[in-house]
FIMIMI-435777 format. One record per residue (C-alpha): residue number from 1; x, y, z. Coordinates in Angstrom, 2 decimals. Example, Ala and Ser with C-alpha at 12.3 -4.5 7.8 and 13.67 -1.06 7.14 Angstrom:
2
<atom n="1" c1="12.30" c2="-4.50" c3="7.80"/>
<atom n="2" c1="13.67" c2="-1.06" c3="7.14"/>
//
This chain:
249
<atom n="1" c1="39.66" c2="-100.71" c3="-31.99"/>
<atom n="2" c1="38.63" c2="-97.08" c3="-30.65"/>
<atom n="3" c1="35.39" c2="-96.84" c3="-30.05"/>
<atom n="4" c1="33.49" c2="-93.08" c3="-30.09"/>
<atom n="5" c1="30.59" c2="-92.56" c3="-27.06"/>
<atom n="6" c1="27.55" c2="-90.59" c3="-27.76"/>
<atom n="7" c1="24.63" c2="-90.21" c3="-25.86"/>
<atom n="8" c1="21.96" c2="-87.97" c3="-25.41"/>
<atom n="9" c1="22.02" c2="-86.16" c3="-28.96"/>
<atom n="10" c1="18.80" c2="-84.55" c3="-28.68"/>
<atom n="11" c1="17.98" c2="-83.48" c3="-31.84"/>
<atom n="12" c1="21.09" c2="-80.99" c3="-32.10"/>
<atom n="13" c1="22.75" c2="-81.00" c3="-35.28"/>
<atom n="14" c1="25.63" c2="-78.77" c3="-34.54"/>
<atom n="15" c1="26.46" c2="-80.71" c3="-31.41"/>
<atom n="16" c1="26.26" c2="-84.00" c3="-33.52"/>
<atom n="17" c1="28.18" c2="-82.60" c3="-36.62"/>
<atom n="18" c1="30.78" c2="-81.00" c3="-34.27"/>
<atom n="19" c1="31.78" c2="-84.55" c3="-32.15"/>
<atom n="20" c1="31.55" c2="-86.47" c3="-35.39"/>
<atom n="21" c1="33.81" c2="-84.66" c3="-37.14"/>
<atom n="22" c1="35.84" c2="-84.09" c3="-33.63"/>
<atom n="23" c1="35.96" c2="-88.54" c3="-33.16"/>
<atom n="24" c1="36.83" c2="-88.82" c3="-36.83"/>
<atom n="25" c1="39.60" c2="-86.64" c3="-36.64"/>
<atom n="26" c1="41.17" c2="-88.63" c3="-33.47"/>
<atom n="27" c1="40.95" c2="-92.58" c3="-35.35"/>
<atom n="28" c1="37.54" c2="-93.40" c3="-34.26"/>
<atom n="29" c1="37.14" c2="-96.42" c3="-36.07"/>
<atom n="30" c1="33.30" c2="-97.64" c3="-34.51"/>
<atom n="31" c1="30.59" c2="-95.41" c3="-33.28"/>
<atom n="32" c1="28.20" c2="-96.40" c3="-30.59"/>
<atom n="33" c1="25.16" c2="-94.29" c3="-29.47"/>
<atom n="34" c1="23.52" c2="-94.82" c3="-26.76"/>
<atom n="35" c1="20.10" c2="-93.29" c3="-26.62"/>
<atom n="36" c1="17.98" c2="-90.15" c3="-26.56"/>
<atom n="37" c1="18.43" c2="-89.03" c3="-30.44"/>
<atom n="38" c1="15.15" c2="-86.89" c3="-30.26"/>
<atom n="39" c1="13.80" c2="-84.30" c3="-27.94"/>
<atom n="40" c1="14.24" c2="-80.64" c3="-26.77"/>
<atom n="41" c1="16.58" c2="-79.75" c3="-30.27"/>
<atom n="42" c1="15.74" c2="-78.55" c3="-33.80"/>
<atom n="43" c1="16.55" c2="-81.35" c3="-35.58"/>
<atom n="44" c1="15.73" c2="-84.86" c3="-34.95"/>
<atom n="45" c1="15.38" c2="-85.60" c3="-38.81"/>
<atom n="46" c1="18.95" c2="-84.30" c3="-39.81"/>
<atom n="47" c1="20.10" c2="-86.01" c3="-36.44"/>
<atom n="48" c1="17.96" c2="-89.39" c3="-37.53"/>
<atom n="49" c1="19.39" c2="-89.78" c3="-41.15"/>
<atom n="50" c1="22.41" c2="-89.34" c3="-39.54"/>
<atom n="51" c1="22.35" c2="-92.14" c3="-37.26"/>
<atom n="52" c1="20.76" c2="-94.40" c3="-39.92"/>
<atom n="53" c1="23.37" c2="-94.16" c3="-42.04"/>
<atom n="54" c1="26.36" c2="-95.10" c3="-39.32"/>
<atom n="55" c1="24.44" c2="-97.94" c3="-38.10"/>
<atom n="56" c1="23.85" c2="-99.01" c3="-41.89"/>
<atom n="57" c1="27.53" c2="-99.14" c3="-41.82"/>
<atom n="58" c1="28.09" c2="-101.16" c3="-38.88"/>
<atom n="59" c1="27.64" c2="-98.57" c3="-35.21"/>
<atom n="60" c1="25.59" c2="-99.65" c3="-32.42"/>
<atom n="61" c1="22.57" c2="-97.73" c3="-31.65"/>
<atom n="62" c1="20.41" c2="-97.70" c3="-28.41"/>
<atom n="63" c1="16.78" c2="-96.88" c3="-27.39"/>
<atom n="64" c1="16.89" c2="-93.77" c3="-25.32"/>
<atom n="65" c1="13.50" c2="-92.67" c3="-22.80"/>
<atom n="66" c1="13.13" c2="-89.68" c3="-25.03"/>
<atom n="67" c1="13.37" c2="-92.26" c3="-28.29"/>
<atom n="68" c1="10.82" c2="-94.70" c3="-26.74"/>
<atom n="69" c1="8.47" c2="-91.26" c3="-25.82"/>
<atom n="70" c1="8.27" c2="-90.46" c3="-29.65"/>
<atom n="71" c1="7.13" c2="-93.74" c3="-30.91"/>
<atom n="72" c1="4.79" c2="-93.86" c3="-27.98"/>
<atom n="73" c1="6.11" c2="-96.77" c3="-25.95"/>
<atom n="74" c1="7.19" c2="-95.09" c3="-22.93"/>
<atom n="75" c1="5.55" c2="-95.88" c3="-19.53"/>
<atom n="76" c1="3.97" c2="-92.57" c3="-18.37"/>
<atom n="77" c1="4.85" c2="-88.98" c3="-19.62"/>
<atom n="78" c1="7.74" c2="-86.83" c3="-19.89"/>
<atom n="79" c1="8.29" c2="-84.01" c3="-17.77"/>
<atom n="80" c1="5.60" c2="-81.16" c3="-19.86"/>
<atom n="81" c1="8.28" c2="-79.64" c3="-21.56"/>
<atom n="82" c1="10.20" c2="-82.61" c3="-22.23"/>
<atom n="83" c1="6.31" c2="-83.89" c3="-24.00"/>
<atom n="84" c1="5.47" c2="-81.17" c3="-25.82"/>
<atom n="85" c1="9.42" c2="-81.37" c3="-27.26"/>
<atom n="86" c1="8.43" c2="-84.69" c3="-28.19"/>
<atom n="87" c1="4.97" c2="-84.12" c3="-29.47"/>
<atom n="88" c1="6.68" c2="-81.80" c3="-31.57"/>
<atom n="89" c1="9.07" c2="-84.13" c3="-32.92"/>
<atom n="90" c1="6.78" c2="-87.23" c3="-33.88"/>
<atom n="91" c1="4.98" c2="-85.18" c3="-37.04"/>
<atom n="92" c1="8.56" c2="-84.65" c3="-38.57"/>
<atom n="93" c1="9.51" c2="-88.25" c3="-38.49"/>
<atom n="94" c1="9.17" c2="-90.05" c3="-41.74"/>
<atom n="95" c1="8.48" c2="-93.50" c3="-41.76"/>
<atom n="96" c1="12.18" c2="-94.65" c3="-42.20"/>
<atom n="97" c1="12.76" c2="-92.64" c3="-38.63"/>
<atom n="98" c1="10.04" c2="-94.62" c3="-37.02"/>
<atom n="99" c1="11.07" c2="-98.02" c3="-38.38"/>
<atom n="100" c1="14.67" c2="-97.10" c3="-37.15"/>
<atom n="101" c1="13.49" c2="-96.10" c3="-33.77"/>
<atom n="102" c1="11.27" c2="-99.40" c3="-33.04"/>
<atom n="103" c1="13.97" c2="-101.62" c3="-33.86"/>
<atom n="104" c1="16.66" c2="-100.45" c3="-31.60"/>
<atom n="105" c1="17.05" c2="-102.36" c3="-28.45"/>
<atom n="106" c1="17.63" c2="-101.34" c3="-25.01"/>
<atom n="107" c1="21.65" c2="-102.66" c3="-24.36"/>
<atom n="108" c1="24.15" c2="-104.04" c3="-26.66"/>
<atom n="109" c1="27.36" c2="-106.35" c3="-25.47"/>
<atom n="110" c1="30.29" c2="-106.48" c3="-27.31"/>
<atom n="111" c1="33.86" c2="-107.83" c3="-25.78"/>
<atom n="112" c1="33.59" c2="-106.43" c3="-22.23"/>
<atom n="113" c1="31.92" c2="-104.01" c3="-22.90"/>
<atom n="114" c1="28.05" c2="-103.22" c3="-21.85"/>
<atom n="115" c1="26.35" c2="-100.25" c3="-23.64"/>
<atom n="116" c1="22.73" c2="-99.03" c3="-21.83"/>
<atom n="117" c1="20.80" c2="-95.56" c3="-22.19"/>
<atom n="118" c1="20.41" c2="-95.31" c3="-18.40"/>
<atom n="119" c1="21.61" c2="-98.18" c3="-16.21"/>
<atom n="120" c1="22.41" c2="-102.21" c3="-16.01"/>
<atom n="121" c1="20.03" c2="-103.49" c3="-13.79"/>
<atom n="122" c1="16.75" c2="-102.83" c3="-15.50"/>
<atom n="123" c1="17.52" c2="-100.93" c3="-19.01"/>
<atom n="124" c1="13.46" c2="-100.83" c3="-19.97"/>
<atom n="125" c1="12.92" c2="-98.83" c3="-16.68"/>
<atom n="126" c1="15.04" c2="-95.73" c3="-17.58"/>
<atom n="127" c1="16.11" c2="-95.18" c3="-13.56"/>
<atom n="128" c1="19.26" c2="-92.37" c3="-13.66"/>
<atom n="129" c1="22.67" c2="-93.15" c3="-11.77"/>
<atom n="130" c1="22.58" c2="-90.18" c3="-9.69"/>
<atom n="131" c1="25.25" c2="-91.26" c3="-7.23"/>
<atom n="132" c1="27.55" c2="-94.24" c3="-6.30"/>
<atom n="133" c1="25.10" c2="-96.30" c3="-4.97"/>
<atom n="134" c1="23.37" c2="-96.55" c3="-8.49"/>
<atom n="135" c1="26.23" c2="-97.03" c3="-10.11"/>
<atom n="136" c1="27.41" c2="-99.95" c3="-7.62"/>
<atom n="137" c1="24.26" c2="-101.60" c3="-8.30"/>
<atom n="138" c1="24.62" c2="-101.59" c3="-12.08"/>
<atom n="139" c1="28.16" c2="-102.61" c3="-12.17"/>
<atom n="140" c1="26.99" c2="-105.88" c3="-9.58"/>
<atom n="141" c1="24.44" c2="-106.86" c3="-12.30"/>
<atom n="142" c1="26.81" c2="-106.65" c3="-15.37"/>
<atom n="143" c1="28.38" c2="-109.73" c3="-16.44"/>
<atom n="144" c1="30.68" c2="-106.99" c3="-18.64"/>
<atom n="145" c1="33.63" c2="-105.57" c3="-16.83"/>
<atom n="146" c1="33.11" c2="-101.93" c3="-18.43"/>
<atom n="147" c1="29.73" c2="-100.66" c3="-18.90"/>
<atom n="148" c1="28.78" c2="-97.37" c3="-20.49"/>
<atom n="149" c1="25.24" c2="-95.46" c3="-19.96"/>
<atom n="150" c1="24.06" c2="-91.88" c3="-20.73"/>
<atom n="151" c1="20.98" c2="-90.51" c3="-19.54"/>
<atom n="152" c1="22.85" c2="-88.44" c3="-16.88"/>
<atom n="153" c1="24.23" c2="-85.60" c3="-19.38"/>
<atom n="154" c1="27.39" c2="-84.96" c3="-17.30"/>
<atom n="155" c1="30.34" c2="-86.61" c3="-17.76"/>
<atom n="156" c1="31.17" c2="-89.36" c3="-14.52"/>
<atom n="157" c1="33.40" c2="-91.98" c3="-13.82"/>
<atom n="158" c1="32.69" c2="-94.90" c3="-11.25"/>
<atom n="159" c1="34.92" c2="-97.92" c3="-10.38"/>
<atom n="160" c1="34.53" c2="-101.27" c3="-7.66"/>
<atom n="161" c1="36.96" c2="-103.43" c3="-6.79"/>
<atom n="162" c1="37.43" c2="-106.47" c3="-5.10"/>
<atom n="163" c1="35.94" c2="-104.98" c3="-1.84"/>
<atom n="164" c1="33.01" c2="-104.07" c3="-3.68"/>
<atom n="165" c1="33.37" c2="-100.16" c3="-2.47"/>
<atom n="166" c1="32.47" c2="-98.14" c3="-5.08"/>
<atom n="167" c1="34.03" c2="-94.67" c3="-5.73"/>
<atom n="168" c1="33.86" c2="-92.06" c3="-7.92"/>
<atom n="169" c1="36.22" c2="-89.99" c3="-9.97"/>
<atom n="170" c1="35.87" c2="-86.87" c3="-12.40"/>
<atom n="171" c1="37.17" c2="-86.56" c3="-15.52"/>
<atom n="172" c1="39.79" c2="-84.42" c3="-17.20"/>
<atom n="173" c1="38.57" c2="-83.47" c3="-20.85"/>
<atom n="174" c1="41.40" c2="-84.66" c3="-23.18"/>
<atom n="175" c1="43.66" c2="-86.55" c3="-20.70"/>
<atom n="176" c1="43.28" c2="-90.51" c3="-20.73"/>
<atom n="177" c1="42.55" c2="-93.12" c3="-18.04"/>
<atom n="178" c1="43.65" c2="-96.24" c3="-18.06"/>
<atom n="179" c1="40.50" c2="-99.14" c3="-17.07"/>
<atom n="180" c1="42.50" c2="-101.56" c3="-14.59"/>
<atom n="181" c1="41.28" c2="-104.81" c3="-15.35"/>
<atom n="182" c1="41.27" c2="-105.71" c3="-11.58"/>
<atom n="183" c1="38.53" c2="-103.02" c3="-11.69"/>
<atom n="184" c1="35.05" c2="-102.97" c3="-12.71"/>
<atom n="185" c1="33.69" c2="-99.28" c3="-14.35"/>
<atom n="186" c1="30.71" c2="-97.64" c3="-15.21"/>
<atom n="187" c1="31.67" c2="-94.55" c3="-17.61"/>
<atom n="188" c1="28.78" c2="-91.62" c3="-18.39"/>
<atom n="189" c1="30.50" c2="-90.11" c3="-21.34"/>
<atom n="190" c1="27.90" c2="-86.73" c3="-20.73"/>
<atom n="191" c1="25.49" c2="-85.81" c3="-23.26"/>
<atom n="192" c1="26.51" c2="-84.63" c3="-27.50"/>
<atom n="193" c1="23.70" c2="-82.44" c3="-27.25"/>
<atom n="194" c1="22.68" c2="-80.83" c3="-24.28"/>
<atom n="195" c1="25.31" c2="-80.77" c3="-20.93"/>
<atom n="196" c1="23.94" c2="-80.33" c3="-17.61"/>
<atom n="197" c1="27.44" c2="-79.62" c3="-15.95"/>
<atom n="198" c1="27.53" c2="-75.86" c3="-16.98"/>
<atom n="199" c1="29.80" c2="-75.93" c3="-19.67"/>
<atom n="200" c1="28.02" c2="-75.63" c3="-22.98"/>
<atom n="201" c1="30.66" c2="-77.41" c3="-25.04"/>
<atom n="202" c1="28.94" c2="-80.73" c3="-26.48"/>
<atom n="203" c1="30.45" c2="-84.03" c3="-24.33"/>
<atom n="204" c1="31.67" c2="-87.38" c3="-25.81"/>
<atom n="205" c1="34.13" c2="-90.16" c3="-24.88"/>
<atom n="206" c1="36.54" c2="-92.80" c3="-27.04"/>
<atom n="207" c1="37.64" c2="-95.90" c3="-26.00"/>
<atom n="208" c1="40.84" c2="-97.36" c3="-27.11"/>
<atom n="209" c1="39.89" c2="-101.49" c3="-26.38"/>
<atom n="210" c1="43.70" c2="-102.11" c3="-27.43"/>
<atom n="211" c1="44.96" c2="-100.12" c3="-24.77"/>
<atom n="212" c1="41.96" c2="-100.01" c3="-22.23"/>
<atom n="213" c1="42.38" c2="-95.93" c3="-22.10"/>
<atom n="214" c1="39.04" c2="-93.88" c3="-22.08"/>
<atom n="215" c1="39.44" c2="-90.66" c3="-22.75"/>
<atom n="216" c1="36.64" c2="-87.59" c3="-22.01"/>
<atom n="217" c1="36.25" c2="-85.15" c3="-24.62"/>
<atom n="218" c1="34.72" c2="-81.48" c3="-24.93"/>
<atom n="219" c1="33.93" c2="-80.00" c3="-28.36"/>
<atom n="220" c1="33.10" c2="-76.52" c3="-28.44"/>
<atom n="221" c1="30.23" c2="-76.02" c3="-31.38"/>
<atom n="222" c1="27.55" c2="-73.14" c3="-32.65"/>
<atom n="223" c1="25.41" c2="-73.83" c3="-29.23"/>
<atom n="224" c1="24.40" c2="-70.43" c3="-29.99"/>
<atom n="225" c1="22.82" c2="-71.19" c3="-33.62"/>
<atom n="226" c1="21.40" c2="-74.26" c3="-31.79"/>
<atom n="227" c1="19.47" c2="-72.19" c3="-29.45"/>
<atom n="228" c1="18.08" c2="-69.99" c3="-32.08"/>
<atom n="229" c1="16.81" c2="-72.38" c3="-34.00"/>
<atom n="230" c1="15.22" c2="-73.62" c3="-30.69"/>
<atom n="231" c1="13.52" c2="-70.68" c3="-30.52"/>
<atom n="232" c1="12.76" c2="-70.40" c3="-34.26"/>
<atom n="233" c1="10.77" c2="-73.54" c3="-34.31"/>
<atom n="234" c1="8.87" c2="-72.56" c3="-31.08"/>
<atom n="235" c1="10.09" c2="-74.95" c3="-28.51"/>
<atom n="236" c1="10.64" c2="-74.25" c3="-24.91"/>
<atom n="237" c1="12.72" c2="-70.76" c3="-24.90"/>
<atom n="238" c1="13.84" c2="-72.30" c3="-21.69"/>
<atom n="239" c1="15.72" c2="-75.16" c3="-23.60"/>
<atom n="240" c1="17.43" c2="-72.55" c3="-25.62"/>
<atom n="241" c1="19.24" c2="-70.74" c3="-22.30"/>
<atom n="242" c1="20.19" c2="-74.72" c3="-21.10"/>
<atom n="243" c1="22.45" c2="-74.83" c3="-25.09"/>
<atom n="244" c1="24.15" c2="-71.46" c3="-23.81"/>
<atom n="245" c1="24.57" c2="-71.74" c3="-20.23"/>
<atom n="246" c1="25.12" c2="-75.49" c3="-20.38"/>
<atom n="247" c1="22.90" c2="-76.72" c3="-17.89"/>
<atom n="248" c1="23.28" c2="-73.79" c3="-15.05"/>
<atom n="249" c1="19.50" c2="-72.14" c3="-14.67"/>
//
């Protein structure tokens, strides 16, 4: 089965629309998403009916920081723009979007394969990988061999082996890797709808379980109508420059 990555939608439709219609295209036969559906964009109804209606039809959603912020569960605040993004959002949700929210869980397991918003050794406490370390200590905890988390919004690639020594690699957009079994991984597929990395094409990743081969993806997409509807509905202008400039202030 291949398996399509998303993470870290934030309420961007043309981001969304664009790596949907990109994974369809290339035989992605399930859909997983793994958090943060709301926040910072436009459009976390269109982006919420969307999701619905894969999951009705059998993909694997995930509770994201920014999802848990909107329904109020979150420990603490947001970063203040990040809050008011999110007090934003939570008059525009309909009932159905709330329902949907609450009932997603925090990880998923499925062959060997774990899927987390942020990390593996405590999923509720939305810590980031920021380097190896983090993503040695994730890997140690999983009892799956391959474990993908968002959260980050660049794409990364971490691997242990027997020695336990983790390293790192970056990957090539469009060019596959093959996950060694004698390995164990931790794979950030980057983020649909806003990239920190400084490329403004929306991020994904597909996973071919047949063949073990993950494979990074960048879609280019209308990040400029993204960030003028940003602007139109009176969020953050700031949030609008991070669509065009993907990421670099």
């Amino acid at each position: 089965m291949t398996i399509a990555l998303m993470t870290d939608i934030h309420s961007n439709r043309e981001a969304f629309e664009a790596c949907l219609a990109h994974a369809a295209e290339h035989g992605a036969e399930q859909f997983v998403f793994l958090g943060d559906f709301v926040g910072y964009g436009a459009d976390p109804e269109w982006v919420l009916d969307t999701l619905i209606d894969h999951v009705a039809r059998g993909a694997i959603a995930l509770l994201g920081n920014h999802d848990a912020a909107a329904l109020g569960t979150l420990p603490g605040r947001l970063n203040a723009g990040a809050q008011y993004c999110i007090e934003w959002t939570r008059p525009r949700l309909n009932a159905a979007h709330v329902d949907f929210l609450s009932q997603l869980p925090l990880s998923a397991e499925d062959g060997p394969c774990l899927y987390v918003h942020a990390n593996g050794w405590d999923p509720a406490g939305f810590e980031y990988v920021f380097s190896s370390s983090e993503a040695g200590r994730s890997m140690r905890v999983a009892s799956a061999r391959i474990t993908f988390c968002g959260h980050m919004h660049e794409p990364m690639l971490y691997h242990m082996g027997l020695t336990q020594r983790v390293e790192t690699f970056s990957p090539i957009p469009g060019s596959p890797i093959p996950l060694s079994a004698a390995r164990r991984w931790l794979a950030l597929p980057g983020s649909v709808g806003q990239p920190r990395d400084g490329n403004p094409a929306a991020c994904y990743a597909m996973f071919d379980e047949l063949t073990s081969l993950l494979t990074y993806w960048r879609v280019p997409y209308d990040h400029e109508q993204a960030a003028r509807k940003v602007l139109e509905a009176g969020l953050p202008p700031h949030l609008a420059t991070l669509l065009v400039t993907g990421g670099a202030q």
